[in-house]
C-alpha positions in Angstrom: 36.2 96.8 -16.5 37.4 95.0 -19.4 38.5 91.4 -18.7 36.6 90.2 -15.9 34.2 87.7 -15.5 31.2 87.8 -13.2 30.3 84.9 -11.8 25.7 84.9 -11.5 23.9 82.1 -9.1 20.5 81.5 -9.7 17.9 80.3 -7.1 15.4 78.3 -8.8 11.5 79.8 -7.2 9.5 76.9 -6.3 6.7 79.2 -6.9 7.5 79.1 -10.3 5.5 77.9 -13.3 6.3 74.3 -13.8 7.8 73.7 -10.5 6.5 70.9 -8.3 7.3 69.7 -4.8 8.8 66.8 -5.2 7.0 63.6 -3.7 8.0 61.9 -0.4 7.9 58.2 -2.5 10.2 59.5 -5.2 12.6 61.0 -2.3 13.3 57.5 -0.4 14.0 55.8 -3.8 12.9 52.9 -6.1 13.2 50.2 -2.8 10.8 52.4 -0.7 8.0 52.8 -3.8 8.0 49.2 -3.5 8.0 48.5 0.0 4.9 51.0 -0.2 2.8 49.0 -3.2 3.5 45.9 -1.1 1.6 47.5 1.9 -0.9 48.4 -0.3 -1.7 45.4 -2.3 -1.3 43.8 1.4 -4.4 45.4 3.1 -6.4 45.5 -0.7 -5.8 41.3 0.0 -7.0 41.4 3.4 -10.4 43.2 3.0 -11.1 41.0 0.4 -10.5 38.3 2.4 -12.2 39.6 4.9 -15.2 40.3 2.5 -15.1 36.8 1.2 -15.6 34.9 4.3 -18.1 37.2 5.4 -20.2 36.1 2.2 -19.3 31.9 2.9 -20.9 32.6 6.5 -24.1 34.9 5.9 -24.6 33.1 2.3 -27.7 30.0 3.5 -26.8 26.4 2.3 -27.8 26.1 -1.4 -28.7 22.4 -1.4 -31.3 23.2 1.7 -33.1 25.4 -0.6 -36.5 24.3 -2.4 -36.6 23.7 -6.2 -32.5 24.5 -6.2 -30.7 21.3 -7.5 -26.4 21.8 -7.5 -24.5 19.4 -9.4 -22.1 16.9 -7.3 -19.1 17.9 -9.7 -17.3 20.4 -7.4 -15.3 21.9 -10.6 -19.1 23.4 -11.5 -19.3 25.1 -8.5 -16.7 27.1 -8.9 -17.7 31.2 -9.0 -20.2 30.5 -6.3 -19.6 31.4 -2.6 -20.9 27.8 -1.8 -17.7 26.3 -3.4 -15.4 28.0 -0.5 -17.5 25.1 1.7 -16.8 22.7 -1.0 -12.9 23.4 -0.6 -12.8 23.2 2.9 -14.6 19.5 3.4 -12.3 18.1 0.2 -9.0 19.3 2.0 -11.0 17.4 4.9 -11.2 14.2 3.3 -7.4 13.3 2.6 -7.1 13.4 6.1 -10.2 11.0 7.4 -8.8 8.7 4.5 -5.1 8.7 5.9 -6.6 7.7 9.4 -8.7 5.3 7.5 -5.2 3.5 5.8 -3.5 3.9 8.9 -6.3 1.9 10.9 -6.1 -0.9 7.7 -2.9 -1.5 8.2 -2.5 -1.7 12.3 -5.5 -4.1 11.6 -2.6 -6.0 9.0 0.4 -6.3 11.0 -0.4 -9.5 13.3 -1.1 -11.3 10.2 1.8 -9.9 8.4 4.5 -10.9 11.4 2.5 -14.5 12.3 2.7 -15.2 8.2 -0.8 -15.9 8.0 -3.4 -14.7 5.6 -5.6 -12.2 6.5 -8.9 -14.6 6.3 -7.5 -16.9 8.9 -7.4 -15.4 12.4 -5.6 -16.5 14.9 -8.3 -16.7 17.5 -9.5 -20.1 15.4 -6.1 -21.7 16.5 -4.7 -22.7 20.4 -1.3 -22.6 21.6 -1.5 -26.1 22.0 -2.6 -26.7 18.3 0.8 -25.0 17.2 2.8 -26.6 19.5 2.1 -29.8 17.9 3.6 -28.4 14.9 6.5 -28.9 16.2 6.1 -32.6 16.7 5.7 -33.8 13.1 6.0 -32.4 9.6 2.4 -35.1 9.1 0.5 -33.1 12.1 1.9 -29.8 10.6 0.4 -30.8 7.0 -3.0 -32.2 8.5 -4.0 -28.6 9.3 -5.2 -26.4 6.8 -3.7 -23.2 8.6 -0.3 -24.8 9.0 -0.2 -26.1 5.6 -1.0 -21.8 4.7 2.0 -20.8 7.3 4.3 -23.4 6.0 3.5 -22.5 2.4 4.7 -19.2 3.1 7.9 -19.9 4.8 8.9 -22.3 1.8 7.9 -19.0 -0.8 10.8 -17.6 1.1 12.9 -20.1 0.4 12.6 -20.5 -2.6 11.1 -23.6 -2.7 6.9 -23.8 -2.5 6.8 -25.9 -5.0 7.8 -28.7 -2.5 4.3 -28.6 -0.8 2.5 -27.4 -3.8 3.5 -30.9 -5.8 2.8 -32.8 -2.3 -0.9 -31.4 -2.2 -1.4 -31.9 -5.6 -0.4 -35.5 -4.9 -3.2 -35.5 -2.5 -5.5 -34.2 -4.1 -4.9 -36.6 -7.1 -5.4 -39.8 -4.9 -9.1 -38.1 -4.5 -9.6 -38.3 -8.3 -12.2 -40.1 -10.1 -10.8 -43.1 -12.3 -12.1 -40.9 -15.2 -10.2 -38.1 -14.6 -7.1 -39.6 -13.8 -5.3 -39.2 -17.7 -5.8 -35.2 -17.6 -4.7 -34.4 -14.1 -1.9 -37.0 -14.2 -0.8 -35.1 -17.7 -1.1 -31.3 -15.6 0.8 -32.2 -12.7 3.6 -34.3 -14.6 4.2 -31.6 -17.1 4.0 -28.9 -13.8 6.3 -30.5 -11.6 8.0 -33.6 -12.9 9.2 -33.4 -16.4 12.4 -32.1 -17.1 11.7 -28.6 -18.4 8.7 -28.2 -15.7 8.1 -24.0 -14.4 8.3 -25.9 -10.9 10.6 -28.6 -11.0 10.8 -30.6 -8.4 14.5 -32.2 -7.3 13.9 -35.8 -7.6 16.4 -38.4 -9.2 17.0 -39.5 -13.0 15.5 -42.8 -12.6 12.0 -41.5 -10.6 11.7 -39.1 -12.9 11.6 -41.4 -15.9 9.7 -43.8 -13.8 7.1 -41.1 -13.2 6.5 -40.6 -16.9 6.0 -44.1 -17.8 3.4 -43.8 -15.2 0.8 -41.9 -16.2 0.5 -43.2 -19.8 -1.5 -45.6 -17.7 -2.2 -43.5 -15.1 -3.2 -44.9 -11.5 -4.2 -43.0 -8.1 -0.7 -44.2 -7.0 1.3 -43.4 -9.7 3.1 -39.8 -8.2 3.7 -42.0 -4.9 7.2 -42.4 -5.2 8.1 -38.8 -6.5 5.5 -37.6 -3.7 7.4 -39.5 -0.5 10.8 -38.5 -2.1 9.5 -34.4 -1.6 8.1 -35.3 1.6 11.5 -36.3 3.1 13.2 -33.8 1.7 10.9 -31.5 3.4 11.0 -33.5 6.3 14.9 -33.2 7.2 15.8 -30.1 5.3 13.0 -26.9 5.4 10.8 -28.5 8.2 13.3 -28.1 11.1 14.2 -24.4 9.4 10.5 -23.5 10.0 10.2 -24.5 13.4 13.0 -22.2 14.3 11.5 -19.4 11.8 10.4 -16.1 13.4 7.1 -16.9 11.5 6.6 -20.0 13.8 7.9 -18.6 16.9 6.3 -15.4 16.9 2.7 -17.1 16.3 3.5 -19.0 19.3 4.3 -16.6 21.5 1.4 -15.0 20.7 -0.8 -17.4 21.0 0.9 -18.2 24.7 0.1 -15.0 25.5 -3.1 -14.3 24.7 -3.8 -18.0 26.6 -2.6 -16.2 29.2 -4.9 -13.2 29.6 
């Protein structure tokens, strides 16, 4: 028959040559293949973890051993199944050392709200002691510990150098004749004179009187700049402090321990 086409299907043999079954991995696609190496490299990680411990807990402590000597580097342990050990008492450590900082600084706070410095404890002072504080800015300044807390409350002020020029001025009344010249010269040019790092606030005509002074200097010869800071401390930062949470709270804390 001239003219018409026949149309020939052709089943492909999967018993032919060159004909494979195709494989279930490369059926469920490229998301499945590697869903499947996941698995795999999942349990390969496991037994070797597995494997690894085992050695850290059947492998005898090194440093026990007889003629062995290990270095205290860690870094040169590495490759060893003794450095697992290592690693596990160094992520230790940051921990004890935390609770160490942590106990430091509970150990710090009562000093840090009184105002005090950490060598003077409060257990060397009475209620009553600090209570007389509050009598005069003298009994304040004849202790040692309230001149400290005091100190402190003027530093944040703005304004330590108040009891820092007042001690000096103590402290030169103590001095030999023949020192007189040089500490006279330190304490002028660190308080008094007009372009001083601590400048006091004392009048035009004390200041000038000051420096005429101590060109012949005399254990009295900072008294009148001295008893000029004194009464300014006296009616201006000395009622502030006694009203300062660093007063009050050493107080109250001293009242209650009194109490116990």
């Amino acid at each position: 028959m001239q003219g018409t086409r026949v149309r020939v299907l052709v089943r492909e043999d999967p018993t032919c040559r060159g004909a494979t079954k195709p494989h279930s991995s490369e059926r469920q696609g490229p998301v499945s293949r590697r869903y499947i190496r996941q698995q795999r490299r999942g349990r390969a990680d496991t037994c070797l973890l597995r494997a690894l411990r085992a050695a850290a807990i059947s492998t005898p402590r090194l440093d026990k051993m007889p003629g062995v000597f290990l270095s205290a580097n860690p870094q040169e342990l590495k490759g060893t199944d003794h450095s697992l050990l290592d690693d596990k008492t160094q992520k230790r450590r940051p921990k004890t050392f935390g609770m160490d900082v942590k106990a430091y600084l509970r150990s710090m706070i009562p000093h840090l709200e009184s105002g005090m410095k950490p060598s003077k404890s409060k257990d060397l002072l009475s209620a009553d002691e600090v209570k007389q504080w509050s009598e005069s800015l003298e009994k304040l300044l004849a202790n040692q510990t309230g001149q400290d807390i005091f100190g402190n409350f003027l530093k944040s002020e703005f304004s330590e150098e108040n009891i820092e020029f007042w001690l000096a001025c103590e402290d030169y009344k103590k001095t030999e004749s023949d020192l007189l010249h040089c500490k006279a010269e330190k304490i002028y040019k660190a308080f008094v004179q007009s372009d001083a790092a601590k400048q006091i606030n004392i009048d035009f005509h004390t200041r000038e009187s000051t420096a005429k002074k101590i060109k012949a200097p005399t254990p009295t010869c900072f008294d009148e700049a001295q008893k000029i800071i004194y009464t300014l401390m006296e009616k201006d930062s000395y009622p502030r402090f006694l009203k300062s949470n660093i007063y009050l709270n050493l107080l109250n804390d001293l009242q209650a321990n009194s109490l116990k």
